[in-house]
Structures are given as C-alpha cells and as structure tokens.
C-alpha positions in Angstrom: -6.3 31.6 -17.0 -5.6 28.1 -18.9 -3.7 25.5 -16.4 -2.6 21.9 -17.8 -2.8 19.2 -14.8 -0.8 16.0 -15.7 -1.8 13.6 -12.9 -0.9 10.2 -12.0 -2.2 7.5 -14.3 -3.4 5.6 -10.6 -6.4 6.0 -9.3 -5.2 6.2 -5.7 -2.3 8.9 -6.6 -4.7 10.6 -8.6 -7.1 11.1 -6.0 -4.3 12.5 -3.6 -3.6 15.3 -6.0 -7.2 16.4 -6.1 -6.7 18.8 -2.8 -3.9 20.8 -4.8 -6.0 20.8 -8.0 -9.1 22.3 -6.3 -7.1 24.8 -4.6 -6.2 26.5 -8.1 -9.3 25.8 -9.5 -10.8 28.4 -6.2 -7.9 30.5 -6.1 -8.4 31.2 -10.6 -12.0 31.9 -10.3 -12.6 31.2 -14.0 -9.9 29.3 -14.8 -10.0 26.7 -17.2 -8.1 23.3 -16.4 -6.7 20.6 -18.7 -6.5 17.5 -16.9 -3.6 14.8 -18.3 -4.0 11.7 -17.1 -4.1 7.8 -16.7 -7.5 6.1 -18.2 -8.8 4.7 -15.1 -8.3 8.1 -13.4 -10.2 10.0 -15.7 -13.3 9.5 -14.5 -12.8 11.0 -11.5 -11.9 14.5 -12.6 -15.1 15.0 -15.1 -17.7 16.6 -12.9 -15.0 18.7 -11.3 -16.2 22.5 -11.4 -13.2 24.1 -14.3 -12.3 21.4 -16.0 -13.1 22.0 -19.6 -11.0 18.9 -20.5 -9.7 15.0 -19.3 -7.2 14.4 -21.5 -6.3 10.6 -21.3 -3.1 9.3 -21.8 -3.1 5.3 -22.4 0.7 4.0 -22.3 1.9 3.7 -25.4 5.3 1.8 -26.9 8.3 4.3 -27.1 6.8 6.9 -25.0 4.1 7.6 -27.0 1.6 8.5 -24.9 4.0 11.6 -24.3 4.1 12.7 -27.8 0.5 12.8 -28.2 0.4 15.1 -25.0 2.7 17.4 -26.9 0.9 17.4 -29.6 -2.0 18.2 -28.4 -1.0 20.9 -25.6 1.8 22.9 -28.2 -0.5 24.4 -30.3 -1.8 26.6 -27.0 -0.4 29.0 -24.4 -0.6 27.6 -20.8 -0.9 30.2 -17.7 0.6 27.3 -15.7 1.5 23.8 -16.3 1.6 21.4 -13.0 3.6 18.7 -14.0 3.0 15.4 -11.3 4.7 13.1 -13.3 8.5 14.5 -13.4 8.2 14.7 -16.9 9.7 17.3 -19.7 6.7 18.6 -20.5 6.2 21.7 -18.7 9.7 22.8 -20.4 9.2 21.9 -23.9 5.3 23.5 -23.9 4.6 27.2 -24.1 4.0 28.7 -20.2 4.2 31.6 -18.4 4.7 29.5 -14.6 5.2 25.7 -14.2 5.5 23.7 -11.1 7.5 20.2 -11.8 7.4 17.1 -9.1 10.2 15.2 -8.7 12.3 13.8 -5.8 10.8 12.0 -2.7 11.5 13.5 0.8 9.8 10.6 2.4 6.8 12.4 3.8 2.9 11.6 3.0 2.0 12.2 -0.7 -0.2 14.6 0.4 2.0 16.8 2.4 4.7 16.3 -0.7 2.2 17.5 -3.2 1.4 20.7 -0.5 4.8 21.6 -0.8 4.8 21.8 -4.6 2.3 25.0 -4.2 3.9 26.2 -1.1 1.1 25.2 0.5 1.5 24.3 4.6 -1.1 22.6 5.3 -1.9 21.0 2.8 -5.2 20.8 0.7 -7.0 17.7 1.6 -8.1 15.6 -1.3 -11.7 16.5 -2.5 -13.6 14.4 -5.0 -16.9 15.5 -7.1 -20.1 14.3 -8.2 -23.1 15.8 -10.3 -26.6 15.4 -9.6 -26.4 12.2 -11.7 -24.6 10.5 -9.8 -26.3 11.9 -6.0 -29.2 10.1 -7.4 -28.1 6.8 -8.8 -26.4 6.2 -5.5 -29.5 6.8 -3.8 -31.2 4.2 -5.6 -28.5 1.9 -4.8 -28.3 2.6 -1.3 -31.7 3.8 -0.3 -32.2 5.3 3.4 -32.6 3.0 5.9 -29.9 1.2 8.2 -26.7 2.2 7.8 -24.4 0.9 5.8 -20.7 -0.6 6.5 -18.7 0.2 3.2 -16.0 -2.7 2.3 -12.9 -2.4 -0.2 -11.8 -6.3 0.2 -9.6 -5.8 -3.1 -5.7 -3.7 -3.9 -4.2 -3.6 -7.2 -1.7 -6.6 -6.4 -2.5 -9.5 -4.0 0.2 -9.1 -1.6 -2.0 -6.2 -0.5 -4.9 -8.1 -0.1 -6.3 -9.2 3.3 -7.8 -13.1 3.2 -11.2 -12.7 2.4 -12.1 -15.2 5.3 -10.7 -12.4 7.8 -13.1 -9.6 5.9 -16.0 -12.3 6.5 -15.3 -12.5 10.0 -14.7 -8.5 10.4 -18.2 -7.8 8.9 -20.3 -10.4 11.1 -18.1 -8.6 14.4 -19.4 -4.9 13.4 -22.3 -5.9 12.1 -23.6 -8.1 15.3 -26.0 -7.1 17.8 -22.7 -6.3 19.9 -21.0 -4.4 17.2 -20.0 -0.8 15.9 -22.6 -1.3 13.4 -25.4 -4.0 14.7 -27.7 -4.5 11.5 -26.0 -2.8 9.0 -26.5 -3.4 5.2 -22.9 -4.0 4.1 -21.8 -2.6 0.3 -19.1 -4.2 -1.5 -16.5 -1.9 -3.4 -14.0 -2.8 -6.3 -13.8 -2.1 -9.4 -13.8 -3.6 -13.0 -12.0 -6.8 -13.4 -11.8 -7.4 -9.4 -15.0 -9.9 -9.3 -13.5 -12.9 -8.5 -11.1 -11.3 -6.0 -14.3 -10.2 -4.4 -16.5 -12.9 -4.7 -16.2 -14.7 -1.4 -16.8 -11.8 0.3 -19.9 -11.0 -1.7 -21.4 -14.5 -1.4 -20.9 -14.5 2.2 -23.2 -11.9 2.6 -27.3 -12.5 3.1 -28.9 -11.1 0.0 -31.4 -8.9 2.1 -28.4 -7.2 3.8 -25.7 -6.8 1.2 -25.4 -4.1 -2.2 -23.2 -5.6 -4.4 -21.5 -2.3 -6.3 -18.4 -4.3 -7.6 -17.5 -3.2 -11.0 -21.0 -1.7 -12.0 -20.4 2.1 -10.6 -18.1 4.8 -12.3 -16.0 6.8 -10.0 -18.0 9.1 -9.6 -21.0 7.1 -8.4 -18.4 5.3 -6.3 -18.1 8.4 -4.5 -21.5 9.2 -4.1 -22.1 6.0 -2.8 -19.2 6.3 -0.6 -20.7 9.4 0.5 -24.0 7.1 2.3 -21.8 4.8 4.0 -21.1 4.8 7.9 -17.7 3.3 7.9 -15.1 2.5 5.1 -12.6 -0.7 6.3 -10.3 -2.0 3.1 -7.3 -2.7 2.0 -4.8 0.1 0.8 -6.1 0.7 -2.4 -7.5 3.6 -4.5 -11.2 3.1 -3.2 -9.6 3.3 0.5 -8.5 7.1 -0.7 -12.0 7.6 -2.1 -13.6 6.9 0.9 -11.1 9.1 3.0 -11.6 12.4 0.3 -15.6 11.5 0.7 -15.1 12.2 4.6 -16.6 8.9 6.1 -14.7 7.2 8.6 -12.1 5.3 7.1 -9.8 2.4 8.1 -7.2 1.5 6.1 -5.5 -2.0 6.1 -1.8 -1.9 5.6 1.1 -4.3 4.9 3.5 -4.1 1.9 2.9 -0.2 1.5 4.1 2.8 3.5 1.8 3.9 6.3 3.8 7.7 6.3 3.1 7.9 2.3 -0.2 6.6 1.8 -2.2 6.6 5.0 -5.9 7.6 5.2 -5.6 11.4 4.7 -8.1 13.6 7.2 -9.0 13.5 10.5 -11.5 11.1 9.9 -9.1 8.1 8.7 -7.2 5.9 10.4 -4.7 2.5 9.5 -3.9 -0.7 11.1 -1.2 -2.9 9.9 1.0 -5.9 10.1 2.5 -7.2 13.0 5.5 -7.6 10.7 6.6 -4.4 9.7 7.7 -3.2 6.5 10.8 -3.5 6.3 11.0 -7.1 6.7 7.7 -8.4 4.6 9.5 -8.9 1.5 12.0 -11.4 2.9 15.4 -11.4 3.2 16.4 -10.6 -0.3 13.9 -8.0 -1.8 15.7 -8.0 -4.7 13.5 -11.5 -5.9 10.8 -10.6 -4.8 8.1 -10.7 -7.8 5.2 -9.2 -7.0 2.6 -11.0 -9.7 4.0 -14.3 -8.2 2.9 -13.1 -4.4 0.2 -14.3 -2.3 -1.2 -12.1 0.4 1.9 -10.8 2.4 -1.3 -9.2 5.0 -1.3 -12.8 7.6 0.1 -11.2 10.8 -2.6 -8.9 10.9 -5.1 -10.7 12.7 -8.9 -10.0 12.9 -8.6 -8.9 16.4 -6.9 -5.6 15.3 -8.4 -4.8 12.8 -11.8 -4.7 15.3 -10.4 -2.8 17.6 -9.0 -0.3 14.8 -12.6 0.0 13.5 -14.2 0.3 17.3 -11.5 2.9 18.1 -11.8 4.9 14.9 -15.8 5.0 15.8 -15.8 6.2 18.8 -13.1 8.6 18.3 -15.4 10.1 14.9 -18.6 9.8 16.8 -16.7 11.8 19.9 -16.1 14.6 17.9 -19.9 14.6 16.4 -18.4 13.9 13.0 
C-alpha cells in the first residue's frame, strides 16, 4: 500500500498530525508513506517506521512548490492520498481513496484531524527517534538530577513570555521549596532563536544549565525531551514536542487559542492571560501587525504560571505518571 501524506509546513501543526499518521502506518502493516511537507518539519518524520520518503516542499513564487509536488507524485499510483493542506492535489493525482482537510469547526487540531479518519478519539500525537539520537541525548543530558525542560521562545514575539518572568519561574521550581529543588535546567529553541533566548540562558549557573538551543535536530530534540521532568514554555512547536514525548507539559498561552492548540494528553496542561483572547489584539484587530508586536503575554503574572506548574506536578505524580 503506497499513502502520500502532505502535512503542514509548521513544526507545531506538523507534529499534531503525527497521531493520524501513525495510525495508518499500524493499521497498513507494510505500507509505504510519502511524507509532503514544510522544510523545518521534515526532520521530524525521518526515523518514523514506513516512511520511505520526506518530500520537502520550500515555498516557492507562483505556487511552485505545488507543481514540483505534482510532478513528482503523477508519475505513481497512490493507495491513499491525505491531503492536510486543502489543496487540489489529491484530485489531480492518480488514487484509489483520498481524505482532503478543509473547513474549521472550531475544535482542537487534534480532535479536527481525528475526524478526518473517522477516528473518535483521536490518535494522540507520537514522535520518533532512532538509536542515534537515544544516545546523543544521553550524552547531553546524562543521569543525575532531574532536569526542568524550558521553551522560553514562539515563532512571533507577541507569544513570547518576558524572559525576566522565565528567570524567576526557574529559580521558584528549582529552589529548595520547589517542584523541582536542584534541578539541572535545559534550554530549548531552535535555529535562529539565540538571541531570543539568551537572557534566559545566561541567567542560568553553568554547572546547572544544558544549553540545547539551535544545536539539536528534531529528532534529538525529542529524545532529549524524553529525559526531562517538566516542560513549561511558550505556545510553540517545542511545547507540542514535549506534550507527544509524554512529559509533563505546561503550556503558556496568550494570542493563540487554548481549544485549538492546547497541550494534547493527559499529561499537559495551559495557563494563560488574565486578558483573554478576544480582547489582546486591541480594539481594532484589523491593524494589528504582528512583526511590529512586542510581547502581548504581561497579564500573566509569575504567580500563575507557579501554581500551573505545582498543580500540573502533583496531579502527574498522583496518577504515578
């Protein structure tokens, strides 16, 4: 069985669509998957059991990225095409089934993506590593105390928390009173993100912190992820890493929708701004300009996202998780 998968070009979206992926991959024992996809995405999807090909699609003028899709899937018959992106594609290539997402009927991407399979529940979000990868992050984050895992950066900085509040969050869990007394703290973000990150990095003794920002691929991300106590960042696609890893995750919301884009799983959780939604963009969304933004995240104090973190522990460590 040959299924194309055209996923988001996000890494966040991307990683919410691996539950449906690995559900046909186990129900088509032996099939073999094409994966479509954005380029900072791709990573994620190469040690996946099935997939015999990432196909990356960088954006291109005039839609070309779309063409050279075509062009490369046309020539072959497709058992299924699953087309995430609303696009044409799985009507003008040869297949015997196709599923196409479009619409929005406001639930969480997850449960949306469920429904494209017929699938109630959903498939949660599952990411993969090969032994590679299980070993570097080993070496990174050798046994000893644990570790407190931090995602201080988002894609856009209205979604990103001061990092003088993340400063102050880390010394609370990390205290002799905290969550997390002693623990090494590891800083996540990825390429580019340095300087967003940087004051949280420096503010972290040498002896105690792992500095991972922009030196891991995806899938070491995840492995490393997968030695971490606690995840608390902003909404972002490491926070959906860290939930699909199955650590304890807290998510730290403002100018994105809690009901889409939560923490998936039992083990995450969210906090977020005293001023809701609705009303963070101002009066006039219409002028709002996101590249122009600073951090829209300042009504939600340090306070709550402590008590977010110490309830989301005890509530994991009450179930033996």
């Amino acid at each position: 069985m040959k299924i194309l998968f055209i996923t988001y070009t996000r890494i966040g979206d991307a990683v919410l669509s691996t539950g449906i992926l690995s559900h046909l991959v186990e129900q088509n024992p032996g099939a073999r998957v094409t994966v479509a996809c954005g380029p900072a995405a791709a990573p994620l999807f190469g040690p996946m059991p099935g997939v015999e090909r990432v196909m990356v699609m960088r954006k291109q003028k005039r839609a070309g990225h779309w063409l050279r899709l075509w062009k490369d899937c046309v020539g072959q018959w497709w058992d299924l095409i699953v087309d995430l992106r609303g696009s044409a594609m799985a009507y003008i290539l040869p297949a015997l089934r196709r599923r196409v997402l479009r619409g929005d009927n406001g639930e969480h991407r997850v449960v949306r993506l469920g429904r494209l399979l017929d699938l109630d529940p959903p498939p949660a979000p599952r990411l993969w590593t090969a032994t590679a990868h299980d070993e570097l992050a080993q070496s990174l984050i050798a046994d000893g105390p644990p570790v407190l895992a931090i995602g201080p950066t988002a894609n856009w900085r209205g979604k990103e928390w001061r990092a003088g509040n993340f400063i102050e969050l880390i010394a609370r869990l990390t205290a002799a009173e905290g969550i997390l007394p002693g623990a090494r703290v590891a800083i996540f973000g990825g390429p580019g993100e340095r300087s967003a990150a940087k004051a949280v990095i420096d503010s972290i003794p040498a002896g105690q912190r792992v500095d991972l920002v922009g030196r891991i691929d995806l899938p070491t991300v995840t492995a490393c992820l997968r030695r971490c106590a606690l995840y608390v960042g902003n909404d972002s696609g490491l926070m959906h890493m860290a939930a699909a890893s199955g650590i304890p995750t807290l998510g730290l919301f403002g100018p994105s929708r809690t009901e889409h884009y939560a923490p998936w799983g039992e083990n995450g959780a969210f906090v977020q701004t005293t001023v809701p939604f609705n009303d963070i963009f101002g009066e006039d969304s219409s002028l709002f300009d996101h590249r122009a933004t600073d951090t829209l995240m300042d009504s939600l104090s340090v306070d709550m996202a402590e008590k977010a973190a110490h309830d989301l522990w005890t509530r994991v460590r009450g179930t033996g998780t």
